[in-house]
C-alpha positions as CSV (number, residue, x, y, z in Angstrom):
1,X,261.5,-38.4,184.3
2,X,258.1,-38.5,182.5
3,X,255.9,-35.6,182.8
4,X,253.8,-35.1,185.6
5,X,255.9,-38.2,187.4
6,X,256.3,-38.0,191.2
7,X,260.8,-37.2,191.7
8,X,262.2,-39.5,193.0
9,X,263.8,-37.5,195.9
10,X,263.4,-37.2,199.4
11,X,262.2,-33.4,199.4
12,X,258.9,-34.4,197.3
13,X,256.2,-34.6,200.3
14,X,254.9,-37.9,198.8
15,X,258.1,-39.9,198.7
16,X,258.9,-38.7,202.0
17,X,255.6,-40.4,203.1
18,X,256.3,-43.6,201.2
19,X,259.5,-43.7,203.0
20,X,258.3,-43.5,206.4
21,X,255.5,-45.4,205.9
22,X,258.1,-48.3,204.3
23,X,260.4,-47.9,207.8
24,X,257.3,-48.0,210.0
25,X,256.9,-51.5,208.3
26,X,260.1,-52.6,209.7
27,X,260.7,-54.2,213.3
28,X,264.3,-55.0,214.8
29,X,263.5,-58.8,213.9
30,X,262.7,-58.3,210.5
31,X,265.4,-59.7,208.4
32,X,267.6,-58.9,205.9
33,X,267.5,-60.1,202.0
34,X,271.0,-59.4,201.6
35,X,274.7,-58.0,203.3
36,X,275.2,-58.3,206.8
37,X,273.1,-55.3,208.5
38,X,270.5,-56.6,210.7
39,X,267.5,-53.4,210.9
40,X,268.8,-51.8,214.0
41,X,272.3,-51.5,212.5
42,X,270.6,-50.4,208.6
43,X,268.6,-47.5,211.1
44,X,271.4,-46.2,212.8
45,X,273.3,-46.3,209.3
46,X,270.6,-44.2,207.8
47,X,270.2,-42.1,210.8
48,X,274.0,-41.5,210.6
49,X,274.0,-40.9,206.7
50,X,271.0,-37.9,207.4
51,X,273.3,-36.3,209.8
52,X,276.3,-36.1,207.3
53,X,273.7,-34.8,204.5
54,X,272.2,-32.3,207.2
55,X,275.9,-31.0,207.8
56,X,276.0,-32.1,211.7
57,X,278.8,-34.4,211.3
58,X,282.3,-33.3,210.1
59,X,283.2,-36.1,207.7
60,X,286.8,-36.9,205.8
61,X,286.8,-36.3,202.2
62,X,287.7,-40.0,200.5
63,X,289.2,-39.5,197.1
64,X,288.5,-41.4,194.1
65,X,286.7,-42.1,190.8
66,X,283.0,-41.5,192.8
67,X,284.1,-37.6,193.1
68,X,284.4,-37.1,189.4
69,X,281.1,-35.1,188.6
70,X,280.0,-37.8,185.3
71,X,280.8,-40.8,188.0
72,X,278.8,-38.8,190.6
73,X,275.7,-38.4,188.7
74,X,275.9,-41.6,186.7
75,X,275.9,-43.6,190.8
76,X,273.2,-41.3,192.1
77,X,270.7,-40.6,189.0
78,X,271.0,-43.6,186.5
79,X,272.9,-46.6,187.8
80,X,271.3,-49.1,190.4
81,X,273.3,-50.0,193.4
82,X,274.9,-53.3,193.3
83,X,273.2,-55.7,196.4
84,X,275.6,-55.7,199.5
85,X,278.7,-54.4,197.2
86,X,279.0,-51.3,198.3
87,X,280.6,-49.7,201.5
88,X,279.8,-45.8,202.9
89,X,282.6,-44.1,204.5
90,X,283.4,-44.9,207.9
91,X,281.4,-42.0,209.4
92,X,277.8,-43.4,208.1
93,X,278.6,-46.1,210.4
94,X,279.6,-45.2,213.6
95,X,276.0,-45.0,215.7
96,X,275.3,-48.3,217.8
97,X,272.0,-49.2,217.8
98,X,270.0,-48.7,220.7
99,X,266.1,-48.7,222.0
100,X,264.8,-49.8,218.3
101,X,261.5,-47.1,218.5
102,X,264.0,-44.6,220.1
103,X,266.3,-45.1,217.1
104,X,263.7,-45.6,214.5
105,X,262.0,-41.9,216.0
106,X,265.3,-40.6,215.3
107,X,265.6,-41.4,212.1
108,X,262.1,-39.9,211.4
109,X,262.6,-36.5,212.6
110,X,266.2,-36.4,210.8
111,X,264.1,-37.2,207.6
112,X,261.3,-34.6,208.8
113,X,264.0,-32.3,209.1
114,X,265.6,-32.5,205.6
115,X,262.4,-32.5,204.1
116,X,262.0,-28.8,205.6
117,X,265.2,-27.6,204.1
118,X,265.2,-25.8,200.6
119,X,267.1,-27.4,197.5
120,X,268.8,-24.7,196.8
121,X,270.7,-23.5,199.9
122,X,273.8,-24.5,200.6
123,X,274.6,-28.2,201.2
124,X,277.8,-30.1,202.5
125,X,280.0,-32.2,200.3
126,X,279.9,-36.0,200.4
127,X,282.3,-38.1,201.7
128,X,282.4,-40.3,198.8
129,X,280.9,-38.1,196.0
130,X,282.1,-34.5,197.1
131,X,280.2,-31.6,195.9
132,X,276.3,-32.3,196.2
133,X,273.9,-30.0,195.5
134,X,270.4,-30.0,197.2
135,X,269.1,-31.7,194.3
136,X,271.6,-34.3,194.3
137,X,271.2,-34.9,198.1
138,X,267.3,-35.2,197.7
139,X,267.8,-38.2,194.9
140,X,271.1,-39.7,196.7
141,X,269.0,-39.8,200.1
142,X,266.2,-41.4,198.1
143,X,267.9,-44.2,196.2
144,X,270.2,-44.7,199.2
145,X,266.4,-45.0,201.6
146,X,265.1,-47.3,199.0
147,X,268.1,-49.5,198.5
148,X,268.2,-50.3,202.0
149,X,264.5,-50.8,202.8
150,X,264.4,-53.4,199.5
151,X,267.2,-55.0,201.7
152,X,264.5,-55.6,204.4
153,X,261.7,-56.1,202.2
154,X,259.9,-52.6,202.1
């Protein structure tokens, strides 16, 4: 990252805004660029994913490449996510969508709510990706926000 560049992690107050300003762009209609999420189902996917990083959900741990720690770091820092290729584990998806301003509140205050935690506490593993530290939660959350909003347009 360049000097004085903004990170490009969900703890930084500014991409945080960006963020929510992005999913207050969105409505249940608008549509989807690519894969098969329509926006209620991408915000209860996200809501879901939060509650994993956040620790509130128990999750399964999923073996595989994606848990060795170059693989891990190479898919959350450097490499961009293939377009409706990849899958989450089967607990980021397991939220119906409801009232779309009730679920979109939701996601808000889960993203409020990591935003107010501290890098460097203690953080759960990833399904996927196992061991994550708060630094590589803030990116992962990032990328994985940003990947999914350019998926509705935002």
């Amino acid at each position: 990252m360049k000097s004085g560049a903004t990170p490009r992690d969900l703890f930084d107050r500014g991409r945080r805004a960006e963020v929510l300003a992005r999913l207050g762009r969105l409505t249940a209609r608008t549509p989807a660029r690519w894969g098969r999420m329509s926006a209620p189902q991408m915000v209860a996917h996200l809501s879901d994913q939060m509650r994993h990083c956040l620790g509130e959900v128990p999750v399964a741990a999923y073996p595989g490449p994606l848990r060795w720690a170059l693989v891990r770091k190479a898919s959350i820092y450097w490499l961009p996510w293939p377009r409706g290729r990849i899958r989450g584990p089967s607990e980021a998806f397991v939220t119906a969508p409801g009232d779309w301003q009730a679920d979109l509140d939701g996601l808000i205050e889960l993203v409020e709510r990591f935003g107010r935690r501290r890098r460097d506490q203690a953080w759960p593993d990833h399904a996927l990706f196992g061991p994550m530290s708060g630094r590589d939660w803030g990116y992962f959350c990032y990328k994985h926000f940003d990947h999914h909003l350019r998926q509705f347009g935002q």
